[in-house]
N, C-alpha and C positions, 0 to 999 in steps of 0.2 A: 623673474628676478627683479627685484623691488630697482628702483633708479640709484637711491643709495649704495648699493651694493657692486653697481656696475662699475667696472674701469673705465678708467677717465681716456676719452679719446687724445693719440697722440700731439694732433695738434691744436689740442685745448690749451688756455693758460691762466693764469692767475688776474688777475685785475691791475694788478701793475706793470706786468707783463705787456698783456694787451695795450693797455694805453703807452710804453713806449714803443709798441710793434705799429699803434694808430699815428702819435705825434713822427715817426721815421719815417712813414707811408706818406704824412703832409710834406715835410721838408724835401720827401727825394721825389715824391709826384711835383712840387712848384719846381726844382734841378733841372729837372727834365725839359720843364718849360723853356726855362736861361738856356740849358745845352743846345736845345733846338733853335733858340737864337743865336748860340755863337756859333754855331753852324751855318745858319743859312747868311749872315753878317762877315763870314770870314775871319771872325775875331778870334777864335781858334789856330787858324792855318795863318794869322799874323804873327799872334802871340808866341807861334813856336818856330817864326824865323829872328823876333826882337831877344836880347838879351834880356834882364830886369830891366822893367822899363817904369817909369811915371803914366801916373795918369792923363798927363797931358801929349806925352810921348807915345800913349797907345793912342789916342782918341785923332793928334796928326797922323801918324800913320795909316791906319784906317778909313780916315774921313768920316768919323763915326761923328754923331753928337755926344761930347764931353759927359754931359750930363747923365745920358742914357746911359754911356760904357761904365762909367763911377759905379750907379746902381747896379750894374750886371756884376763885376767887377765884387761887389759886395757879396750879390747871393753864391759868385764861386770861390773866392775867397772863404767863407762865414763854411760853406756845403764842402770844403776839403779837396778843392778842384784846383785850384792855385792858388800859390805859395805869395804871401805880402810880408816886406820887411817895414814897419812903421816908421823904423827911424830916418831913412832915404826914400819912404812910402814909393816904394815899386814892388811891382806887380811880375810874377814869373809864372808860366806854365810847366812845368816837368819834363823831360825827355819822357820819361814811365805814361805822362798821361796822356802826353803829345801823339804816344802812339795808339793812341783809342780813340783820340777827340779829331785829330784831322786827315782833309781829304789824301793826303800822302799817305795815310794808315790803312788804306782800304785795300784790302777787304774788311780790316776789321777797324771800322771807323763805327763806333758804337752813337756817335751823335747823330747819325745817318737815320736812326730807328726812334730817337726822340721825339723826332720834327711828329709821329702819328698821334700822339698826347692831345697839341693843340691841334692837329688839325681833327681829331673825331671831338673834341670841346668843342668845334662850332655847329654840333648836329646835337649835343647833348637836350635841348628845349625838345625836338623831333624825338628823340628817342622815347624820351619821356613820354609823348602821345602815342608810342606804338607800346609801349608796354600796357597803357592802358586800353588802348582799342585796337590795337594789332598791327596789320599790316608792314611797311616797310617804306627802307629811306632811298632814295633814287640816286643813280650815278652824280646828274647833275647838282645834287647837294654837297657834292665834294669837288669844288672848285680844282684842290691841288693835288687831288688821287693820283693823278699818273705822274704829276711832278715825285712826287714823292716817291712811287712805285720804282719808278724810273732807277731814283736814288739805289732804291732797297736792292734792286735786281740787278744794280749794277756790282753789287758788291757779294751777293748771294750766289748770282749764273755769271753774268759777265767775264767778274774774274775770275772765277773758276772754269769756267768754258772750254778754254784749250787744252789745261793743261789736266784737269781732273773730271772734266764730263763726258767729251766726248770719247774720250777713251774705252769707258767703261761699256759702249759698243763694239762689240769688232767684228766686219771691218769696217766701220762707218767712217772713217777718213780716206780710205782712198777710194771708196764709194763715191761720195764729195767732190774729192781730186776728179774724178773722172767724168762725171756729170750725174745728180740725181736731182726729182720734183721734192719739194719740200713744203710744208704747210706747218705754220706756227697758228694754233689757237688763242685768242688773247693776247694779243703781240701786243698790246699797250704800245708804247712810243715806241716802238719794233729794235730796241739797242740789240737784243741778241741776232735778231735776223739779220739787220744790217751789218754785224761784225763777222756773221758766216758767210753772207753774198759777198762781203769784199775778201774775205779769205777761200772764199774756194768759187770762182767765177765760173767755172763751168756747169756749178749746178743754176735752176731755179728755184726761186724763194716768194710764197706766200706769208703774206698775214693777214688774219682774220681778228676785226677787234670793232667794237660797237659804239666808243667814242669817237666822233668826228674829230673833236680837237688832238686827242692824242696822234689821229692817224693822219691830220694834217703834218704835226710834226714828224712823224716817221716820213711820210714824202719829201719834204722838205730838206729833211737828212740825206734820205737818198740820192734826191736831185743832187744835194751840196756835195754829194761824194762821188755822184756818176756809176750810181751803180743801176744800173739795168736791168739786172738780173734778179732783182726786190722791188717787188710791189703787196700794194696794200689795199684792203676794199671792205666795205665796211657790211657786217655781218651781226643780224641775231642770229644766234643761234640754235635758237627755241625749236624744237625739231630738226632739228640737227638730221637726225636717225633718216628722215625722209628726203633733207634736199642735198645733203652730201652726194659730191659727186662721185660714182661707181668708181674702183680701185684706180683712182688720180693720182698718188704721192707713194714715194718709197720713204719718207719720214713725217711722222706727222709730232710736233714736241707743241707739251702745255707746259710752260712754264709761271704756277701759284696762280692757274687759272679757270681748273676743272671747280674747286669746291663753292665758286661763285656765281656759278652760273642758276637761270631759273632752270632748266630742266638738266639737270647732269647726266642724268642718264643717257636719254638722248641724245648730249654732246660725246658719251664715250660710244656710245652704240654707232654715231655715224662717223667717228675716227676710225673706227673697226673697218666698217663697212668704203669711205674712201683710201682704204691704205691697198695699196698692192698686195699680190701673195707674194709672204717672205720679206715685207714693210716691218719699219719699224716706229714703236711708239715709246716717246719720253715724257716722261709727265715728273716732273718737280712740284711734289705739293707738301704739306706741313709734317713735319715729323712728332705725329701725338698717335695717341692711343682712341679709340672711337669709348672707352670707358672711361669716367673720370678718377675713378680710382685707381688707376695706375698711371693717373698724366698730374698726378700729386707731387712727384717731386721734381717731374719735369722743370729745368732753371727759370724758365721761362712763359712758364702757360699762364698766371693771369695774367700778363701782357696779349698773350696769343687769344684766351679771352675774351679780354675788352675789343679787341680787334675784332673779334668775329660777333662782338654783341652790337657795335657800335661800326660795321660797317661791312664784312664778308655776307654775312646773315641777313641783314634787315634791306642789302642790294637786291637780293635774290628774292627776300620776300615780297618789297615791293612789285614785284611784276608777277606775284601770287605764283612763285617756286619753291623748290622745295627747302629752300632754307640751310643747306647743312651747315655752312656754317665751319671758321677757319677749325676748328678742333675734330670736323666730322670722321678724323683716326686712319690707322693703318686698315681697322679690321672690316668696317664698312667701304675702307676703298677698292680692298683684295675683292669683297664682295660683288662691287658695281662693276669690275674691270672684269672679273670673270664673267658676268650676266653680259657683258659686252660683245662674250665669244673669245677674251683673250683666257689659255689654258698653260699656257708657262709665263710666269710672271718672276721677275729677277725684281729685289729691292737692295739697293744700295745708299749706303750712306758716307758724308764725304768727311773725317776728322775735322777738318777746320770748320765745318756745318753743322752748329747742333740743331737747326732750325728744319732741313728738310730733308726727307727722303729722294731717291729718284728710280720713279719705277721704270724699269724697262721689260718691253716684250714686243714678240713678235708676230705678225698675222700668220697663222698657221693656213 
């Protein structure tokens, strides 16, 4: 069939089209930017306890420099983020968007997920050199990875934790209650471990995580909390499959941390292999298709994308892994977890979650 003749793919567009689908993509990519500073500024979580306020009246409050808040102030104003009355020139945030922009909103504080814009913009030179010669970007190139993660996971697992995760084992709570070994994969700044050790003290609690600075802050946590029963040690993982200790833990949870790893496999092969008979494994990882043609209308995949081009991916390749990469899908995961030796596999997904799956199964 000649090209002419062919039907026009659906998400083709006309030229005027595109150029206002490009100029909306500038305007809400620089948003993004401002949102992730009035996020991490507080400007947000002010603005929605001041009534209309002046710009001199936000910028006391805050402690902010005048100058700086005015120009921020402009791109959320001008970008439909808050509301300005010119004639008593004050400035008001919305109750409606109050509930999206600040940390009182969480779990769904969407400014939470802004802040990864800038921080993979300062790897974007590095990326550059791997597209062209290959390879990959190393943890330590991302200064604020676990700050941030931190953020994400707190609003993703944290607050869902009690009331929507762990349930969907049973009986994993009074399991808990009564004393069980537990091992977190990728604990990052350990917030979910430390929120189980102090909610259920008669278990033990591992974490395993390859950042020194993150795992200093989880100790540090822990000490600050007196909890005992949580500790932390610093772990590659890389062969997992071999230095895994024989059936150690009756729960072993990765939370959005299997598809980062350099060798994955070998990290689910030796979750298998350290879990008890009749253990249980939780893995929270992205809710995509391993095809891109059905992760097309996914809300959210090129964000999940760039994320995975510009930092899940180019981690793992750095230490020459196998790369998969945040979009690596439901269908390649079923695959790995089954090659693992797991043969019932439960996936769950949580309404308030369009972002992740949560596989659960058990060591047969």
């Amino acid at each position: 069939m000649c090209n002419a003749c062919m039907p026009m793919p659906t998400q083709e567009k006309n030229i005027d089209e595109f150029a206002d689908q490009l100029m909306g993509m500038l305007n809400q990519g620089a948003l993004s930017l401002m949102v992730s500073i009035g996020h991490r500024t507080g400007l947000f979580d002010a603005l929605a306890e001041l009534p209309a306020s002046t710009l001199e009246e936000i910028a006391n409050h805050t402690g902010l420099n005048e100058r700086y808040v005015k120009e921020w102030l402009g791109a959320m104003v001008s970008g439909g983020i808050i509301t300005y009355e010119p004639t008593e020139r004050k400035y008001r945030l919305p109750e409606t968007h109050a509930a999206l922009l600040t940390r009182s909103a969480s779990p769904d504080n969407i400014a939470v997920f802004a802040q990864y814009i800038g921080l993979l913009g300062q790897v974007e030179d590095k990326i550059i050199d791997c597209f062209q010669e290959g390879g990959g970007i190393g943890y330590e190139h991302f200064p604020r990875f676990h700050e941030v993660m931190a953020d994400d996971s707190g609003q993703t697992v944290l607050a869902a934790l009690d009331e929507h995760i762990l349930p969907l084992i049973d009986p994993l709570i009074p399991a808990l209650e009564s004393g069980i070994q537990v091992l977190d994969i990728g604990c990052g700044r350990g917030r979910a471990l430390l929120h189980l050790a102090a909610r259920f003290p008669n278990s033990e609690f591992v974490g395993y995580e390859l950042s020194e600075e993150a795992l200093a802050y989880a100790r540090s946590q822990a000490m600050k909390q007196g909890l005992s029963n949580a500790r932390f040690a610093q772990r590659n993982l890389t062969g997992f499959d071999a230095s895994a200790a024989s059936e150690a833990f009756d729960l072993v949870t990765a939370f959005d941390a299997i598809h980062d790893q350099t060798t994955p496999q070998s990290v689910l092969n030796g979750i298998y292999r350290t879990l008890k008979r009749g253990g249980t494994f939780l893995m929270q990882d992205i809710r995509a298709s391993s095809h891109l043609e059905n992760n097309i209308e996914h809300p959210i995949a090129p964000l999940l994308y760039t994320i995975s081009t510009m930092h899940c991916m180019t981690v793992s390749l750095a230490s020459n892994g196998a790369g998969l990469g945040t979009m690596w899908g439901e269908e390649l995961a079923l695959e790995m977890l089954s090659s693992a030796g797991f043969t019932e596999i439960k996936i769950h997904q949580l309404k308030h979650d369009i972002q992740n799956n949560f596989y659960i199964m058990q060591k047969s």
